[in-house]
MOPAC internal coordinates of N, CA, C and O (Angstrom, degrees):
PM7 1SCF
backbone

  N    0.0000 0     0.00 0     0.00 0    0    0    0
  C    1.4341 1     0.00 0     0.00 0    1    0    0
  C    1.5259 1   107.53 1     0.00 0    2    1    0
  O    1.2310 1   120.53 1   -51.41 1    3    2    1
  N    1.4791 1   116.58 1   128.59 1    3    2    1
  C    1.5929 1   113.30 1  -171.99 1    5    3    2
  C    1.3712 1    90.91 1  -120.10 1    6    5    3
  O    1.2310 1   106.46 1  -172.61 1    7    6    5
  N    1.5933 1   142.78 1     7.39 1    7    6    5
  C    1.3334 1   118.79 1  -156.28 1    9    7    6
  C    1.6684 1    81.51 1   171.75 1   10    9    7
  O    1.2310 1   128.37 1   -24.01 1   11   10    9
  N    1.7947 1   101.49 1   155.99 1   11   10    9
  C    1.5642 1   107.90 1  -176.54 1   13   11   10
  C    1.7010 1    95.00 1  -131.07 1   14   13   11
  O    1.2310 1   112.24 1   -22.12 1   15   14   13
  N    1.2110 1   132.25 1   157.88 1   15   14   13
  C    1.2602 1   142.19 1  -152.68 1   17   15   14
  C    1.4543 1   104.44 1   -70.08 1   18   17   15
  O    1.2310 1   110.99 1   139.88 1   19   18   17
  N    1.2125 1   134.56 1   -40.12 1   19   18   17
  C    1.0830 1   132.10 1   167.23 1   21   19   18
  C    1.4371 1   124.23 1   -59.79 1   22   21   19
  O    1.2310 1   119.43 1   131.74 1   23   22   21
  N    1.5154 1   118.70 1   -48.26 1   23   22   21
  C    1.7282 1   106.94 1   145.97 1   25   23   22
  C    1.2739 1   114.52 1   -34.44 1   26   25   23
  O    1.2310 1   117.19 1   143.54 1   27   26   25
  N    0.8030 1   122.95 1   -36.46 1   27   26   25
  C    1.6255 1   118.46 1  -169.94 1   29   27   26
  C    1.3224 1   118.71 1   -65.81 1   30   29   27
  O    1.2310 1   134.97 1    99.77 1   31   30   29
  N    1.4484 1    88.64 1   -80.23 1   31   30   29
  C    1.8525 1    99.42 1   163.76 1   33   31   30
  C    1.4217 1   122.79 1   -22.67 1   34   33   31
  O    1.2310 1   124.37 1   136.16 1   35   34   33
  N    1.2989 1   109.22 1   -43.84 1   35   34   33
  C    1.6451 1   130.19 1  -154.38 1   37   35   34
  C    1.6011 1    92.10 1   -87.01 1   38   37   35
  O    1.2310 1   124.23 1   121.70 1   39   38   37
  N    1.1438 1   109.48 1   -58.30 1   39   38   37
  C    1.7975 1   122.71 1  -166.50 1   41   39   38
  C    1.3570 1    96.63 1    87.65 1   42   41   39
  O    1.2310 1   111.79 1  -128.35 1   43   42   41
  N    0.9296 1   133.09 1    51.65 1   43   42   41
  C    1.7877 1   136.25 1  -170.91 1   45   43   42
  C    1.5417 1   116.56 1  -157.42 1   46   45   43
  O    1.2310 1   115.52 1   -80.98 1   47   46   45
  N    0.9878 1   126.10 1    99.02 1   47   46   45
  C    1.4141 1   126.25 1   176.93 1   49   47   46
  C    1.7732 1   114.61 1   -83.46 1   50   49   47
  O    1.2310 1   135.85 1   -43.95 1   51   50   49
  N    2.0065 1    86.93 1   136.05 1   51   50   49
  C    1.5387 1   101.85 1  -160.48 1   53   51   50
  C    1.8251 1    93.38 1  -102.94 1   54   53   51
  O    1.2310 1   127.31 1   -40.80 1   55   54   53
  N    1.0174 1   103.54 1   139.20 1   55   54   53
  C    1.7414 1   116.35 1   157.61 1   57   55   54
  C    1.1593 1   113.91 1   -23.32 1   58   57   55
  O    1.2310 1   122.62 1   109.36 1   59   58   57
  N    1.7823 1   112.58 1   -70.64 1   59   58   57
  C    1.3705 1   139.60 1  -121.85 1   61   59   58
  C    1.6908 1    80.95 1   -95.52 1   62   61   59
  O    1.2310 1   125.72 1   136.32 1   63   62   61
  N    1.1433 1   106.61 1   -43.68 1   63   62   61
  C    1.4982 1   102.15 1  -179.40 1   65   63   62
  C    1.5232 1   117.47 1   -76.52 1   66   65   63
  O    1.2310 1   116.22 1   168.07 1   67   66   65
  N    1.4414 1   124.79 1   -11.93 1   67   66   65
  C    1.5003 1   127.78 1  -176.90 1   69   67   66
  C    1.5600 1    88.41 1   -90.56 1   70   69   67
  O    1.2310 1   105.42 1   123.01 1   71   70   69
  N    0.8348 1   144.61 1   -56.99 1   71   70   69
  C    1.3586 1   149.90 1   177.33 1   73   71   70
  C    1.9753 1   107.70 1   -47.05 1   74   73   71
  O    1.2310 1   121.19 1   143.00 1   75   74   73
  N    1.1682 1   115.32 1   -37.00 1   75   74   73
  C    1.2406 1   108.51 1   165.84 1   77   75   74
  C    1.5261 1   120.25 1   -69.29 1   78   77   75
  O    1.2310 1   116.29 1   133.60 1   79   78   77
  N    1.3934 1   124.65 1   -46.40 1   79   78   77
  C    1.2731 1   134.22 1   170.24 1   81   79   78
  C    1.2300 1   122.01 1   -72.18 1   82   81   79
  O    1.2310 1   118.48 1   158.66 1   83   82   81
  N    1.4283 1   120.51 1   -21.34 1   83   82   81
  C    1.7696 1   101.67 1   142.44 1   85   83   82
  C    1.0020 1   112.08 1   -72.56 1   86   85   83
  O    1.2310 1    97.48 1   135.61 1   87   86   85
  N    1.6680 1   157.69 1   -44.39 1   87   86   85
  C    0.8852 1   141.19 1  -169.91 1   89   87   86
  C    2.0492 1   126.86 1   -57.22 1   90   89   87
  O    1.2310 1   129.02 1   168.33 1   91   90   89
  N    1.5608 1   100.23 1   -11.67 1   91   90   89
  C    1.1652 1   134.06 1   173.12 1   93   91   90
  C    1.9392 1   108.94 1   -70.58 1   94   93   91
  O    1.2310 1   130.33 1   121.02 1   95   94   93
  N    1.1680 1    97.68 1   -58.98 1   95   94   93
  C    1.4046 1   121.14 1   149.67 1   97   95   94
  C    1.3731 1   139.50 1   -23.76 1   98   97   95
  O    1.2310 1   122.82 1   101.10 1   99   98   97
  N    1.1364 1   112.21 1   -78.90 1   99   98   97
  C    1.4021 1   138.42 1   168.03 1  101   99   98
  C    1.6094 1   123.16 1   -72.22 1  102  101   99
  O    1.2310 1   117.74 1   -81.96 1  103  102  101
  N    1.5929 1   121.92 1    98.04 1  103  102  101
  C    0.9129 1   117.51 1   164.40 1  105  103  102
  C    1.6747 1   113.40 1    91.36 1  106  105  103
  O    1.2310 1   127.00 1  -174.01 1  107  106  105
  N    1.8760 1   104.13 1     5.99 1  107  106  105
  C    1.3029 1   103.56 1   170.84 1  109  107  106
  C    1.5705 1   139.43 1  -112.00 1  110  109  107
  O    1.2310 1   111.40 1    27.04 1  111  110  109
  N    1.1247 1   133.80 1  -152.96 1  111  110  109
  C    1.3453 1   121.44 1   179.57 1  113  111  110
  C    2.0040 1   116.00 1   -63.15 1  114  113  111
  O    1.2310 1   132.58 1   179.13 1  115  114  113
  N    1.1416 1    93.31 1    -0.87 1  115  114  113
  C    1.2727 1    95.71 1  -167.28 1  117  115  114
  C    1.9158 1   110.13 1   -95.96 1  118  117  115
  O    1.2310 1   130.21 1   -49.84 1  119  118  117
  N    1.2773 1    97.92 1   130.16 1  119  118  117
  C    1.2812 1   107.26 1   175.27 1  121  119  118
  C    1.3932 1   136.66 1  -102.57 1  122  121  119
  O    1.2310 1   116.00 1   -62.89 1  123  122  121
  N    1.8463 1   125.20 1   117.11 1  123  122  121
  C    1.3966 1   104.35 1  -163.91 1  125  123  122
  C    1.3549 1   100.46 1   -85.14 1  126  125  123
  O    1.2310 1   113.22 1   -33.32 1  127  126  125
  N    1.5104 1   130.41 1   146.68 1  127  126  125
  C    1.3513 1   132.28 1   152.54 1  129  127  126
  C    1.3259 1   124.73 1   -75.57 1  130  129  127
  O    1.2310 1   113.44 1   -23.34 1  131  130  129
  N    1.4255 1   130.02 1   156.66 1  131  130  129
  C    1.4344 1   120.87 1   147.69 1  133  131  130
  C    1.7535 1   115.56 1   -90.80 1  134  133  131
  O    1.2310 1   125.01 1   -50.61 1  135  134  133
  N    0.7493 1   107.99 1   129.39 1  135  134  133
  C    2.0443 1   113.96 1  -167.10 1  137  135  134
  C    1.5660 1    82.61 1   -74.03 1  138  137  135
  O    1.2310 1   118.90 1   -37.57 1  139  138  137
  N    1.3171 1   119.71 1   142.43 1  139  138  137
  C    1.3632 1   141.86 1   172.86 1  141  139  138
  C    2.0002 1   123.55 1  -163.15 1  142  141  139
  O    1.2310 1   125.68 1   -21.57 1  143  142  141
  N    0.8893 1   106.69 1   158.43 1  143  142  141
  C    1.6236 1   102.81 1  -170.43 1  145  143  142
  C    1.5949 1   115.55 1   -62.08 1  146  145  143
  O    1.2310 1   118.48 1   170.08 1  147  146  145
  N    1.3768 1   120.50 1    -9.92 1  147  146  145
  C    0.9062 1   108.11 1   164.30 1  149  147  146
  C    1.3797 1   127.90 1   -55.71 1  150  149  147
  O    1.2310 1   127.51 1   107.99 1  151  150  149
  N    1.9677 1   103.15 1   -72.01 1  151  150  149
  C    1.7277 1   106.16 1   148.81 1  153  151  150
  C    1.2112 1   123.73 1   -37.32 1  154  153  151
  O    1.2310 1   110.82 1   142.59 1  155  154  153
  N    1.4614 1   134.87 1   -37.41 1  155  154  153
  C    1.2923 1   103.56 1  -173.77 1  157  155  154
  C    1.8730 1   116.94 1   -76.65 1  158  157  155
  O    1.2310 1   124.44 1   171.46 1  159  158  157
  N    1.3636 1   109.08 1    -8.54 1  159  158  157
  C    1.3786 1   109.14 1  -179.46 1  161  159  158
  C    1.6927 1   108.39 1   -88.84 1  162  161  159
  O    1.2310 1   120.73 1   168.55 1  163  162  161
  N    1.0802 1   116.21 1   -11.45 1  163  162  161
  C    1.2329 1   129.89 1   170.54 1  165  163  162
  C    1.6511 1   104.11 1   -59.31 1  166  165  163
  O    1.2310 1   119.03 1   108.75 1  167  166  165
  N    1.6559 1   119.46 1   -71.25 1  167  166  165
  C    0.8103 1   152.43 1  -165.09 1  169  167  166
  C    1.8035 1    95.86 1   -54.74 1  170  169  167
  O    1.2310 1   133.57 1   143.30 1  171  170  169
  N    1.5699 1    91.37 1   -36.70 1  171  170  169
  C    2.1686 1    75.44 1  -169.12 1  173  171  170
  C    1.1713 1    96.16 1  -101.42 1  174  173  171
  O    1.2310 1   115.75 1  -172.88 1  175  174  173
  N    1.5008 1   125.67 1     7.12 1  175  174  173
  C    1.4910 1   116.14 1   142.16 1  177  175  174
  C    1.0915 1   141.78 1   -71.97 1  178  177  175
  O    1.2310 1   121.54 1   143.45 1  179  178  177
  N    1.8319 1   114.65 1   -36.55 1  179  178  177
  C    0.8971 1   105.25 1   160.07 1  181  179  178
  C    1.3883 1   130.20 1   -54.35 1  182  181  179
  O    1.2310 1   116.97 1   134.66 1  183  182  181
  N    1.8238 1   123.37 1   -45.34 1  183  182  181
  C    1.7775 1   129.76 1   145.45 1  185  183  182
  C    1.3668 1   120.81 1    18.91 1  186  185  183
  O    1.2310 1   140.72 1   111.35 1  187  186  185
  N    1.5854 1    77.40 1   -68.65 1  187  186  185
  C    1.9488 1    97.35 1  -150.44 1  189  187  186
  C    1.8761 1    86.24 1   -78.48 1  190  189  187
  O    1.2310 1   117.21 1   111.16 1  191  190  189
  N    1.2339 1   122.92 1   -68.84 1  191  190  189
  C    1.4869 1   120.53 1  -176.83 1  193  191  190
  C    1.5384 1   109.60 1   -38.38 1  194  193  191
  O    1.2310 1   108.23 1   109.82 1  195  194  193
  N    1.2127 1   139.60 1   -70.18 1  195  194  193
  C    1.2738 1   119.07 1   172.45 1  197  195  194
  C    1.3583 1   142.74 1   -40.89 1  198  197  195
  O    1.2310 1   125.31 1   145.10 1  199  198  197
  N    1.5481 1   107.41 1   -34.90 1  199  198  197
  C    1.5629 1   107.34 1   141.33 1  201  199  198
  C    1.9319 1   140.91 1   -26.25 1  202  201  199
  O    1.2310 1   139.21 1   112.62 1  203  202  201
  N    1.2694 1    80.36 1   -67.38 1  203  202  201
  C    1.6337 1    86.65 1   174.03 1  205  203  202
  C    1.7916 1   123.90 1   -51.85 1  206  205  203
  O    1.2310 1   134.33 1   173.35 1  207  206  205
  N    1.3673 1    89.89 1    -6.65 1  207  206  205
  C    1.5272 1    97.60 1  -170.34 1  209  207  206
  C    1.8019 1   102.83 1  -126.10 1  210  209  207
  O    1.2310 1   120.65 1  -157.72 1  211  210  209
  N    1.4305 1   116.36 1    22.28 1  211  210  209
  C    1.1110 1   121.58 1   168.66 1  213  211  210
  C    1.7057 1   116.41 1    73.34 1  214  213  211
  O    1.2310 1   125.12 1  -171.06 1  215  214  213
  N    1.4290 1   107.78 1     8.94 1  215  214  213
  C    1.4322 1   103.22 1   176.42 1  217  215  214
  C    1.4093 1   113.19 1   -89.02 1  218  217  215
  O    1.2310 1   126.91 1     4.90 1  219  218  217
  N    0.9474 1   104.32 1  -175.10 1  219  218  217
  C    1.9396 1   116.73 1   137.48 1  221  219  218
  C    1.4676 1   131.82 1  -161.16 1  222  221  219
  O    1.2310 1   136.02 1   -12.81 1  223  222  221
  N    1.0652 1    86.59 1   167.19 1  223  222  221
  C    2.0259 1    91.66 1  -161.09 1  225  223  222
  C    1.7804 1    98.76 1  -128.48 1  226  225  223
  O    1.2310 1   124.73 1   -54.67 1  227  226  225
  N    1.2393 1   108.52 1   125.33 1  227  226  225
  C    1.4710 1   119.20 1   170.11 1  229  227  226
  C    1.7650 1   101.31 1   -59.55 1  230  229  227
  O    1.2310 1   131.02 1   -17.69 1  231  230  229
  N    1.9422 1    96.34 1   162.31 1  231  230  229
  C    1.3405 1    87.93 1   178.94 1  233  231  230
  C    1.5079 1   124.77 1   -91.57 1  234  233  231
  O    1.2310 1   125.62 1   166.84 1  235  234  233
  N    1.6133 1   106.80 1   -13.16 1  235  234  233
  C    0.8593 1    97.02 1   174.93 1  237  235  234
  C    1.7955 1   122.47 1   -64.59 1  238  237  235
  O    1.2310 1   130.32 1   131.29 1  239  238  237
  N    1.4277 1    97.70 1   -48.71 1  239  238  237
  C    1.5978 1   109.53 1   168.30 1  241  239  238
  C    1.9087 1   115.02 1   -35.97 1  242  241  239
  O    1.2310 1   128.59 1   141.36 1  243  242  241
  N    1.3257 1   101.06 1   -38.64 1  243  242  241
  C    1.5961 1   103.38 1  -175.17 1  245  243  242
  C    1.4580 1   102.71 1   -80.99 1  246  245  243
  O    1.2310 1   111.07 1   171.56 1  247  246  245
  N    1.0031 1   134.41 1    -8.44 1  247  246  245
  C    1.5744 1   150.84 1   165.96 1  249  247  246
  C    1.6247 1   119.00 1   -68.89 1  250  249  247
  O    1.2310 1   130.53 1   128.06 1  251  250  249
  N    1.3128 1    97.29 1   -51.94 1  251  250  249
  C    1.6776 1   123.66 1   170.98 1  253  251  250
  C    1.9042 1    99.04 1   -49.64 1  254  253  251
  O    1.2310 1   142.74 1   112.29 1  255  254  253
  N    1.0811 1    73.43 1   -67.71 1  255  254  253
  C    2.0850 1    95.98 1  -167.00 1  257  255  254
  C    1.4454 1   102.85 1   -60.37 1  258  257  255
  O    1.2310 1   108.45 1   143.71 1  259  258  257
  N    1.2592 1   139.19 1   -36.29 1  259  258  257
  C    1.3438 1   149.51 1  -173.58 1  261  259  258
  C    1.4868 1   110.97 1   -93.90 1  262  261  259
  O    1.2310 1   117.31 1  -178.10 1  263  262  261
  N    1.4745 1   122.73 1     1.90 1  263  262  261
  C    1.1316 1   122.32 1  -175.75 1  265  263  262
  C    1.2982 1    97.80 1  -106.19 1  266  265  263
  O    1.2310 1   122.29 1   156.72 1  267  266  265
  N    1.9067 1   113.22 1   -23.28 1  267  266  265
  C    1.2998 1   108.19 1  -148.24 1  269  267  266
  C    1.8272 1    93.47 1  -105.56 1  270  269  267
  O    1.2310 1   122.26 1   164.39 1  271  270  269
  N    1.3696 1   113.28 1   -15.61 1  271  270  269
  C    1.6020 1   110.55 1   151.30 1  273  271  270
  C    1.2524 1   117.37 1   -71.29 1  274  273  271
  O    1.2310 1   111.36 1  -161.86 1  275  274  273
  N    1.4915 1   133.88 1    18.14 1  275  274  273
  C    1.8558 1   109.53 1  -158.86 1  277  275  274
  C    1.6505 1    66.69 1  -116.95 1  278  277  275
  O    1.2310 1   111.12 1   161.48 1  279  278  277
  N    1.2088 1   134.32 1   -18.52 1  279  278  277
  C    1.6295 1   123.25 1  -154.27 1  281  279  278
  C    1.5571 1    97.24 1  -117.64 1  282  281  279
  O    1.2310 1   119.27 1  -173.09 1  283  282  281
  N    1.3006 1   119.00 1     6.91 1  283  282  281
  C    1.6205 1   103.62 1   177.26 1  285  283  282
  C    1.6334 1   113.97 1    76.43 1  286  285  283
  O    1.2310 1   123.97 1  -143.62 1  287  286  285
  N    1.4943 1   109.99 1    36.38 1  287  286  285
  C    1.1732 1    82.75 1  -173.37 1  289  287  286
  C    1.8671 1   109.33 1   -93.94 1  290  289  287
  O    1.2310 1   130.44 1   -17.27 1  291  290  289
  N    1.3742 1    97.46 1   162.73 1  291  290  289
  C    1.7065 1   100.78 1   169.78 1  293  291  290
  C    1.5698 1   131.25 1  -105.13 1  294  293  291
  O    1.2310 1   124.49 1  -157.46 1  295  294  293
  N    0.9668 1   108.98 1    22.54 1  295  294  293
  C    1.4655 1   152.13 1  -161.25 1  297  295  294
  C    1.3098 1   147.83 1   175.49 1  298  297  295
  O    1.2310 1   125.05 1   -60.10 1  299  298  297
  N    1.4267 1   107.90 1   119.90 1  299  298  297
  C    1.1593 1   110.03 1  -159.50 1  301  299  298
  C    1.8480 1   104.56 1  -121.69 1  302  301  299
  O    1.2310 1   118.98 1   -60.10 1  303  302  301
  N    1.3196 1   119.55 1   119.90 1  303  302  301
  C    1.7930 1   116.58 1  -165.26 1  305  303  302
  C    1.6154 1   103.89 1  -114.42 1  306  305  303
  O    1.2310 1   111.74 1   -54.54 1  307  306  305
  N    1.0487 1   133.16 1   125.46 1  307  306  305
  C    1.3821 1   120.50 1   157.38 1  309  307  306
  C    1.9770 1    99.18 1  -174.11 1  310  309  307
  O    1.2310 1   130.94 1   -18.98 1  311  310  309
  N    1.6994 1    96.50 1   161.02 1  311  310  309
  C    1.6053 1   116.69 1  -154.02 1  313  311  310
  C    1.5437 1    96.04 1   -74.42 1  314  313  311
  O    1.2310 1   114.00 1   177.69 1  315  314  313
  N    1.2497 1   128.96 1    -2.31 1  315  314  313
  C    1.2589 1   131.83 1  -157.36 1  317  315  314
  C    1.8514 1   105.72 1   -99.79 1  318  317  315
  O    1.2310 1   120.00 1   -88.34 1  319  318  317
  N    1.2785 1   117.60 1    91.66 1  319  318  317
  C    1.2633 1   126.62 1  -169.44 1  321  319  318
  C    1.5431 1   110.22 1   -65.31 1  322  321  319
  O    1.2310 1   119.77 1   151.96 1  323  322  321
  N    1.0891 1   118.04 1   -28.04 1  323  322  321
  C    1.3999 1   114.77 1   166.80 1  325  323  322
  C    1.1980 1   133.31 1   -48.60 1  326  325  323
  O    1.2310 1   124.03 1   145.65 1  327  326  325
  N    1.5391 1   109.88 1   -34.35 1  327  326  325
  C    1.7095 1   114.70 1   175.35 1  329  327  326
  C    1.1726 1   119.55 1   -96.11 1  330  329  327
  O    1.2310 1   114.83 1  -152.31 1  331  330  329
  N    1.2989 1   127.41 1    27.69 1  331  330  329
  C    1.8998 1   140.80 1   171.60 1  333  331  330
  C    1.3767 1    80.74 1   -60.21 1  334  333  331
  O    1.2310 1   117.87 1    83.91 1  335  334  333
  N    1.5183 1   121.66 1   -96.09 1  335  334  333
  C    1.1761 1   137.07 1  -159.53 1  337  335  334
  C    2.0213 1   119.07 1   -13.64 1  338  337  335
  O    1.2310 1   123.81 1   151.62 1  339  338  337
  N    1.2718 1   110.29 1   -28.38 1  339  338  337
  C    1.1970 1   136.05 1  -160.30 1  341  339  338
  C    1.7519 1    99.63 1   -78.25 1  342  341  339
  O    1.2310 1   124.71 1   139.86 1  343  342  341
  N    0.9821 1   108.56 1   -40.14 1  343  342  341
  C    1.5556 1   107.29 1  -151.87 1  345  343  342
  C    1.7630 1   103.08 1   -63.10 1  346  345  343
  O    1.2310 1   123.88 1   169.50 1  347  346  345
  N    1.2610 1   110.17 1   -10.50 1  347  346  345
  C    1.8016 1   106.01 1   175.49 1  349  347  346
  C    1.5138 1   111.13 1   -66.58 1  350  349  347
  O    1.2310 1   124.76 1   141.18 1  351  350  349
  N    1.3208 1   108.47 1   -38.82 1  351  350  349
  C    1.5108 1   126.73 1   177.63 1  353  351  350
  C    1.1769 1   114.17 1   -54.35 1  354  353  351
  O    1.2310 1   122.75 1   120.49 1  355  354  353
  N    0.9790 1   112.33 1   -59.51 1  355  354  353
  C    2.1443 1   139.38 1   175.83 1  357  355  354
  C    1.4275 1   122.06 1   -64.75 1  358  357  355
  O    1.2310 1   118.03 1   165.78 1  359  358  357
  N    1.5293 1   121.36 1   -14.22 1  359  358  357
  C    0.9487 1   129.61 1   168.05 1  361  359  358
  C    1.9165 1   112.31 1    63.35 1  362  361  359
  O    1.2310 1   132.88 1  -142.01 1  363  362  361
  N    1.3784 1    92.72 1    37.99 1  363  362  361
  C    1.3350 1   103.95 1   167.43 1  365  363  362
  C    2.3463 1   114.61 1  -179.22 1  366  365  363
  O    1.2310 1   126.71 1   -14.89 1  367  366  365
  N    0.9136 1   104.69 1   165.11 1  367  366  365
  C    1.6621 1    93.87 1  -172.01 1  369  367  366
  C    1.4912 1   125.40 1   -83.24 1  370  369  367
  O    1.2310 1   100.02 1   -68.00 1  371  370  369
  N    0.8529 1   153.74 1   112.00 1  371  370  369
  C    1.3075 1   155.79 1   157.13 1  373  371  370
  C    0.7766 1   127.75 1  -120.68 1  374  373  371
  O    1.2310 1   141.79 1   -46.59 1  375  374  373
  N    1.7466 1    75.29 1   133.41 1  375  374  373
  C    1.7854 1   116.65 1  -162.73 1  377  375  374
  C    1.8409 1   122.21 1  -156.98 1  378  377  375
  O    1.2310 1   121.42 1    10.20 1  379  378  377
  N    0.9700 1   114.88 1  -169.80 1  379  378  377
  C    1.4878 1   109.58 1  -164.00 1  381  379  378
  C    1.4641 1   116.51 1   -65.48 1  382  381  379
  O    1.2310 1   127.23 1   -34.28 1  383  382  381
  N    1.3975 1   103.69 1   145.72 1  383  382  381
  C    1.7068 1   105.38 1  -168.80 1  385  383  382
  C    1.2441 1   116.94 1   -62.35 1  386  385  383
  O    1.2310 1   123.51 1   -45.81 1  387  386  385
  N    1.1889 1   110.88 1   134.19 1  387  386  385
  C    2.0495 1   121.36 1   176.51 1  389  387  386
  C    1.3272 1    90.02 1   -44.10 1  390  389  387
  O    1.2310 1   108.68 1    -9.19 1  391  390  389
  N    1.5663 1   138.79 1   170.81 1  391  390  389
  C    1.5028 1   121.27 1   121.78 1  393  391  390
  C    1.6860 1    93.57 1  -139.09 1  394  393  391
  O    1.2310 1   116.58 1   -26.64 1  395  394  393
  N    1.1696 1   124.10 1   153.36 1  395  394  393
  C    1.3517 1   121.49 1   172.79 1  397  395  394
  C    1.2418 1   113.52 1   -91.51 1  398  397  395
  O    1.2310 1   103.61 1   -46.58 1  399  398  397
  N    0.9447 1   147.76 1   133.42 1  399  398  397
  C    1.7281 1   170.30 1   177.49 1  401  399  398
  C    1.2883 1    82.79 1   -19.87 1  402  401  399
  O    1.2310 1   120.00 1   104.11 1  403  402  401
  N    1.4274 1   117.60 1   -75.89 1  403  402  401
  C    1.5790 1   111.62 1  -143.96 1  405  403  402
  C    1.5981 1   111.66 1   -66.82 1  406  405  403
  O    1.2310 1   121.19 1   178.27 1  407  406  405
  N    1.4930 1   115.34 1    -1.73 1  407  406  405
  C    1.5489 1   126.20 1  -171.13 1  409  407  406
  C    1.6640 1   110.84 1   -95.34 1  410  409  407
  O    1.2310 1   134.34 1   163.81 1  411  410  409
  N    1.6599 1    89.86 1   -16.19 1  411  410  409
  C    1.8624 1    91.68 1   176.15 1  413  411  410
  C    1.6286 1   131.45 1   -49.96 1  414  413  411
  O    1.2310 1   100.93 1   -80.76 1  415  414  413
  N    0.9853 1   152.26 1    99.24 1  415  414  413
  C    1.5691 1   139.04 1   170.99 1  417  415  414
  C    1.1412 1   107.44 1   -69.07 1  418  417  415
  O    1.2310 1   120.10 1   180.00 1  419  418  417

């Protein structure tokens, strides 16, 4: 996340809100990877497997998904409805981000 909808709207970037999204950052469920050939062979596996079943998956997206098996993850969140379908492959579900009420801006 580089920006919250109201920056947007506005075309004006707020403090209070950059300061929230590091705090998003720092110390949370979120994990940075380093991209390496392992993932990326992951990633053009996942490729090739969605094929056989008439899909397709961008690479960056197969990058996303292959980063998020190299780290164990058990969850997988993002706005992008296209990659639900995926999570049988990945060995976990992804789908739209939790957020709790009180975390809304």
């Amino acid at each position: 996340m580089a920006y919250v909808s109201e920056e947007k709207a506005r075309r004006a970037l707020d403090p209070v809100a950059e300061a929230r999204i590091e705090a998003i950052w720092d110390g949370s469920a979120i994990d940075l990877v380093e991209f390496h050939a392992g993932i990326a062979r992951e990633a053009r596996s996942l490729i090739r497997q969605v094929m056989t079943r008439n899909w397709s998956l961008r690479s960056a997206d197969a990058c996303q998904l292959a980063s998020a098996i190299y780290v164990g993850a058990t969850d997988f969140h993002t706005y992008d409805a296209r990659l639900f379908r995926f999570g049988d492959l990945c060995g976990f579900p992804v789908r739209s981000p939790l957020v709790e009420p009180s975390l809304k801006w």
